[in-house]
DOLUM-626216 format. One line per field, with one value per residue: residue number from 1; residue in three letters; chain; x, z, y of N, C-alpha, C in turn. Coordinates in steps of 0.02 Angstrom, whole numbers, always signed. Layout:
BEGIN
nr	(NUM, ...)
rest	(ALA, ...)
kette	(A, ...)
n_c1	(X, ...)
n_c3	(Z, ...)
n_c2	(Y, ...)
ca_c1	(X, ...)
ca_c3	(Z, ...)
ca_c2	(Y, ...)
c_c1	(X, ...)
c_c3	(Z, ...)
c_c2	(Y, ...)
//
This chain:
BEGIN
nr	(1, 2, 3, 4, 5, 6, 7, 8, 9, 10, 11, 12, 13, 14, 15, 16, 17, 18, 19, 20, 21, 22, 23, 24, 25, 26, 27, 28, 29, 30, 31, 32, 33, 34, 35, 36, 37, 38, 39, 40, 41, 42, 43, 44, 45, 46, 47, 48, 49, 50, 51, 52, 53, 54, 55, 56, 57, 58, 59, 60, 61, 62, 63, 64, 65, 66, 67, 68, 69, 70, 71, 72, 73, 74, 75, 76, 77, 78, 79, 80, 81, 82, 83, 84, 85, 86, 87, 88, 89, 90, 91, 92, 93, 94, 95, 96, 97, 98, 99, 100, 101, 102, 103, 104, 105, 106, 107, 108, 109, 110, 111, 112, 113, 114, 115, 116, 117, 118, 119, 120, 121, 122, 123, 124)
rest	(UNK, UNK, UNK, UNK, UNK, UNK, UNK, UNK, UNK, UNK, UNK, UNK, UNK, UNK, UNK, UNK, UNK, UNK, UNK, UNK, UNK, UNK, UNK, UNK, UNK, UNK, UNK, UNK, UNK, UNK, UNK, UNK, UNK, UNK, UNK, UNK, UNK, UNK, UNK, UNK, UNK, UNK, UNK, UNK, UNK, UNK, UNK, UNK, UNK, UNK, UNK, UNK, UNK, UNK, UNK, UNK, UNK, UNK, UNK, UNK, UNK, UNK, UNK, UNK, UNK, UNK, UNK, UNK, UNK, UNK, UNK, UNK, UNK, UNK, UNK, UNK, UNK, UNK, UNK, UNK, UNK, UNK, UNK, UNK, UNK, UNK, UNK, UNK, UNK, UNK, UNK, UNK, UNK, UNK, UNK, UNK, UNK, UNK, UNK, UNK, UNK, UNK, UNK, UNK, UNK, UNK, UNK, UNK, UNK, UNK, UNK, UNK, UNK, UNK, UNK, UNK, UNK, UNK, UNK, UNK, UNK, UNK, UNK, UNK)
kette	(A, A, A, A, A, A, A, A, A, A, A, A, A, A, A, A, A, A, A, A, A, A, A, A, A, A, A, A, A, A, A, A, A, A, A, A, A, A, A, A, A, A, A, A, A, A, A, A, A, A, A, A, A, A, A, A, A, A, A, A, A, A, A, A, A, A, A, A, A, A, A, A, A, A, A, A, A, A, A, A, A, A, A, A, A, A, A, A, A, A, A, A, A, A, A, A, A, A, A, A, A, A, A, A, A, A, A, A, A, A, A, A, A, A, A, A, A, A, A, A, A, A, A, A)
n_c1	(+3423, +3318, +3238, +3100, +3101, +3233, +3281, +3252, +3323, +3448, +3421, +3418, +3560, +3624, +3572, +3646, +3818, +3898, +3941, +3813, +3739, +3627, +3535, +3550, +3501, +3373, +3310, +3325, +3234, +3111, +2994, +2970, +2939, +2951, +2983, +3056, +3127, +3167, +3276, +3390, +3423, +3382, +3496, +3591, +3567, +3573, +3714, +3748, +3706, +3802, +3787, +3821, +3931, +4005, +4088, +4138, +4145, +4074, +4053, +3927, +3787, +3846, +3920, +4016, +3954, +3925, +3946, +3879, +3897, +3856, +3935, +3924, +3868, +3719, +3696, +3784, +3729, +3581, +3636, +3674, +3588, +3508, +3589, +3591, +3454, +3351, +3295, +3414, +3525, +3687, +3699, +3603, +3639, +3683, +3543, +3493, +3564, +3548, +3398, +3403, +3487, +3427, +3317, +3374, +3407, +3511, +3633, +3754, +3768, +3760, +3899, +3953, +3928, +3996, +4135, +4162, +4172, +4270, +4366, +4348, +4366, +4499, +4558, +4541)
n_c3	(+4725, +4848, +4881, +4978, +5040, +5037, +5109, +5250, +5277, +5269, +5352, +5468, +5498, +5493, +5632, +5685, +5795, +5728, +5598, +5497, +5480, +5334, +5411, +5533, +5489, +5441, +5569, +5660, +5606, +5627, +5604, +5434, +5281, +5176, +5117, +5207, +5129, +5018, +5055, +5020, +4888, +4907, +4992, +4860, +4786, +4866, +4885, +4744, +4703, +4800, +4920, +5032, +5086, +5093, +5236, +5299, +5372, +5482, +5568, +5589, +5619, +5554, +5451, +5352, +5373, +5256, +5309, +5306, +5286, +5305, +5174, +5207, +5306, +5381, +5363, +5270, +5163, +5145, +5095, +4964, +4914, +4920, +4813, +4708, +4661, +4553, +4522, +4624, +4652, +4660, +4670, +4768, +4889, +4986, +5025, +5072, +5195, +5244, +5291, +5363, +5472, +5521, +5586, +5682, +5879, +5955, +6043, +6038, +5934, +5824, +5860, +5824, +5711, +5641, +5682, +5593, +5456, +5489, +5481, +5352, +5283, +5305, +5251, +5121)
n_c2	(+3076, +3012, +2856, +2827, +2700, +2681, +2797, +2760, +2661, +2747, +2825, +2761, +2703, +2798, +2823, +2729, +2699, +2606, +2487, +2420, +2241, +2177, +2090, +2149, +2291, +2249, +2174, +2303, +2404, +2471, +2541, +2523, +2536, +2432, +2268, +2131, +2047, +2132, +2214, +2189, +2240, +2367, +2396, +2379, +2488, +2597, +2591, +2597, +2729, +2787, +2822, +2737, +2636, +2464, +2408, +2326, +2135, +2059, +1925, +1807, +1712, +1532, +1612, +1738, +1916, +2051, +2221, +2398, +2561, +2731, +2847, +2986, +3114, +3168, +3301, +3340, +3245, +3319, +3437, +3409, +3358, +3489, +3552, +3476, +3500, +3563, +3694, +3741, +3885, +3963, +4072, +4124, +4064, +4164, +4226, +4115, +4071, +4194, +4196, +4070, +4113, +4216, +4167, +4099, +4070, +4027, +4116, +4024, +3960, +4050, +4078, +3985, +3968, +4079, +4047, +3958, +3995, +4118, +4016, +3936, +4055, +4066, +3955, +3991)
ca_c1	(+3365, +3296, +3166, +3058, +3114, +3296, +3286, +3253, +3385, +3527, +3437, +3446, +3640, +3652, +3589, +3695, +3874, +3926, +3902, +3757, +3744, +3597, +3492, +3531, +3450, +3292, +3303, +3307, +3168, +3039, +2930, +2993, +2901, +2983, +2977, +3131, +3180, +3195, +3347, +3467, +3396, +3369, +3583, +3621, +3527, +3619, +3784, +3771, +3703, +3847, +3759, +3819, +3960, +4030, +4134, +4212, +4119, +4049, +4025, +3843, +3787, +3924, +3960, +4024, +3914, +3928, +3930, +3881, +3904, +3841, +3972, +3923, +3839, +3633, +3702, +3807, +3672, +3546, +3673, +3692, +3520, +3518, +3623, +3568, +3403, +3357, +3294, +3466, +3571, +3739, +3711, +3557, +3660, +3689, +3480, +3485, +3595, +3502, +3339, +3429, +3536, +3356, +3298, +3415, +3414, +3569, +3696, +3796, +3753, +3798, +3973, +3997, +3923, +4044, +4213, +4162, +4180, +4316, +4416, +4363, +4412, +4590, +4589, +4550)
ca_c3	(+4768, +4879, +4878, +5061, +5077, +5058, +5168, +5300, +5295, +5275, +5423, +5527, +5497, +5542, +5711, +5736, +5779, +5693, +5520, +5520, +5419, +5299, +5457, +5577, +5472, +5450, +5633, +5671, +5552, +5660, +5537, +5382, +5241, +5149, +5165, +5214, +5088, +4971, +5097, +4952, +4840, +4938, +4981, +4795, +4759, +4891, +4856, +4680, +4732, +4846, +4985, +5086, +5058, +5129, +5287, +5318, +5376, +5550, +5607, +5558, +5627, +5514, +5392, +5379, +5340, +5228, +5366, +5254, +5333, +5271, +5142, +5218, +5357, +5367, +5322, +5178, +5105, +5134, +5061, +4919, +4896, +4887, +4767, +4652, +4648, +4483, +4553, +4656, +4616, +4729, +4686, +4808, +4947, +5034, +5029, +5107, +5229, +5292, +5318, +5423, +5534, +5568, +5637, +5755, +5952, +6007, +6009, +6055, +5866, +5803, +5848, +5804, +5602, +5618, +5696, +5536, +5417, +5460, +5483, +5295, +5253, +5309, +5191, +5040)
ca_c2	(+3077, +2925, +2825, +2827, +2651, +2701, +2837, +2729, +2619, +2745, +2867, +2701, +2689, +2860, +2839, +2667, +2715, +2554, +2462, +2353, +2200, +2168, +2077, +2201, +2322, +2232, +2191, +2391, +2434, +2470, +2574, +2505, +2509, +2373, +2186, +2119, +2013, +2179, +2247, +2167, +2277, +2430, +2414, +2389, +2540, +2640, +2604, +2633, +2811, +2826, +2858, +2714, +2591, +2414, +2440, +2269, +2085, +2022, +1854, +1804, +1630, +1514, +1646, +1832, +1957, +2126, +2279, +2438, +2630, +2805, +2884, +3051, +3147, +3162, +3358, +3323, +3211, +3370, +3485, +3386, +3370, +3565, +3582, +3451, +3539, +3587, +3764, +3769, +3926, +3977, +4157, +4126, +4071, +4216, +4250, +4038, +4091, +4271, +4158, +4020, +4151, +4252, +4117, +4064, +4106, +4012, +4129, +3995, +3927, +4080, +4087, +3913, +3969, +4141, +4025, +3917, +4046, +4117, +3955, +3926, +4109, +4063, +3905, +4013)
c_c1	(+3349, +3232, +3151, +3080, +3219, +3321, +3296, +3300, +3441, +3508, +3443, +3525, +3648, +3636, +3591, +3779, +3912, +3908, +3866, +3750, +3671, +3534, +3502, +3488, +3389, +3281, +3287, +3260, +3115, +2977, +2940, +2915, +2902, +2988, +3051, +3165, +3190, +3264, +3402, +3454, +3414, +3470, +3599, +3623, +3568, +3663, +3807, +3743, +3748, +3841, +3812, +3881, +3978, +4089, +4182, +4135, +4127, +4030, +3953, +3810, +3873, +3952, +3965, +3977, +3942, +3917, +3931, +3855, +3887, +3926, +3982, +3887, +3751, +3641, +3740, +3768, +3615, +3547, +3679, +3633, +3504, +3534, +3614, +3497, +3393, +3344, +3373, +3505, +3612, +3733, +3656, +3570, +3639, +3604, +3469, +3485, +3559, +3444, +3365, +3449, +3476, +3325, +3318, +3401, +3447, +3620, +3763, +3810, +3781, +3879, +3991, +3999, +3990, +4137, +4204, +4186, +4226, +4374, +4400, +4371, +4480, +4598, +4610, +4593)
c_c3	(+4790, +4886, +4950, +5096, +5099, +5116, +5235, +5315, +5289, +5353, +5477, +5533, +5510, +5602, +5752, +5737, +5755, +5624, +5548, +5437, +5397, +5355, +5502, +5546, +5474, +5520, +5682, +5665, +5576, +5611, +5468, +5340, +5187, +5147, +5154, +5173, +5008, +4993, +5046, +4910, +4849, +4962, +4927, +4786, +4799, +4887, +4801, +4681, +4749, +4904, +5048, +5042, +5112, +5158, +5310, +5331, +5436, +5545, +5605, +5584, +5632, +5487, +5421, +5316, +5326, +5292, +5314, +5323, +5271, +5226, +5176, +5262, +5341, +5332, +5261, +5132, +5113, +5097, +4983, +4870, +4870, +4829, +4713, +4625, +4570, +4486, +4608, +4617, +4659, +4719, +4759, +4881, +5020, +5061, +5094, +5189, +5306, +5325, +5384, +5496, +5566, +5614, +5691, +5809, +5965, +5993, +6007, +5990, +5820, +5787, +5850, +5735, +5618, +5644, +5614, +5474, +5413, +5459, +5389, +5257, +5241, +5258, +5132, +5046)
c_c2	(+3006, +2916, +2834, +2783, +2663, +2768, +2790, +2711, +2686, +2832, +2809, +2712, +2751, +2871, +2772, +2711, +2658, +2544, +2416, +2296, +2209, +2152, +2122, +2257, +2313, +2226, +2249, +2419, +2440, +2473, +2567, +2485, +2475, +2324, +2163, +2080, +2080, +2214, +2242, +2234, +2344, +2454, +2415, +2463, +2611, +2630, +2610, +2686, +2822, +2837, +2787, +2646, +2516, +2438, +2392, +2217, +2075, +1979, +1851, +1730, +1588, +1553, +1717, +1842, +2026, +2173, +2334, +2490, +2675, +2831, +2943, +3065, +3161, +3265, +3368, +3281, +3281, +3424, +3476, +3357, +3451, +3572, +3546, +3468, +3568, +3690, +3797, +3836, +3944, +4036, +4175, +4099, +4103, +4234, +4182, +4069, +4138, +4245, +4138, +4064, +4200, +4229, +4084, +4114, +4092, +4072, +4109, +3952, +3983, +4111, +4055, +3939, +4039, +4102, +3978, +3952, +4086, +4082, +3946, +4000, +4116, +4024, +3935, +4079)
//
């Protein structure tokens, strides 16, 4: 689970299509509720979660700087949130599921979730 301030920073990097160094982040941070010299901190903290790792080094002034990217998708960190849930159970799926698909109107969403399904029917 993430802190409010870590949220921030790794939904920023999900809507850069690049890695951002340490100052670009704070630079980004509109609504940050963090002061910028905690940013060190706030990357430690996510990459020993996992959530977000070092991607390579950009040109910085004189020096190179750290560039750090999302591990995973804003839906595989949601998913994965799910399921670490202490109330999560997979027999309750299928109940998840029946909600979500009631609710939909695209049915152009719908036969993206049913080509999904049975593309991973073939796997297994």
């Amino acid at each position: 689970m993430l802190t409010k301030s870590e949220e921030q920073i790794v939904e920023l990097l999900w809507n850069f299509d690049e890695p951002l160094t340490s100052s670009e982040i704070i630079r980004n941070s509109v609504d940050k509720t963090w002061k910028d010299s905690y940013v060190h901190l706030l990357i430690n903290s996510l990459m020993e979660k996992g959530i977000i790792e070092v991607a390579g080094f950009k040109k910085a002034t004189k020096n190179y700087a750290r560039t750090f990217k999302p591990t995973m998708s804003r839906e595989e960190y949601l998913f994965l949130n799910l399921t670490r849930s202490k109330n999560y159970n997979q027999a309750q799926l299928p109940k998840f599921f029946k909600a979500f698909i009631a609710e939909a109107t695209d049915l152009e969403l719908l036969n993206e979730l049913e080509e999904i399904i049975k593309k991973r029917k073939a796997e297994i």
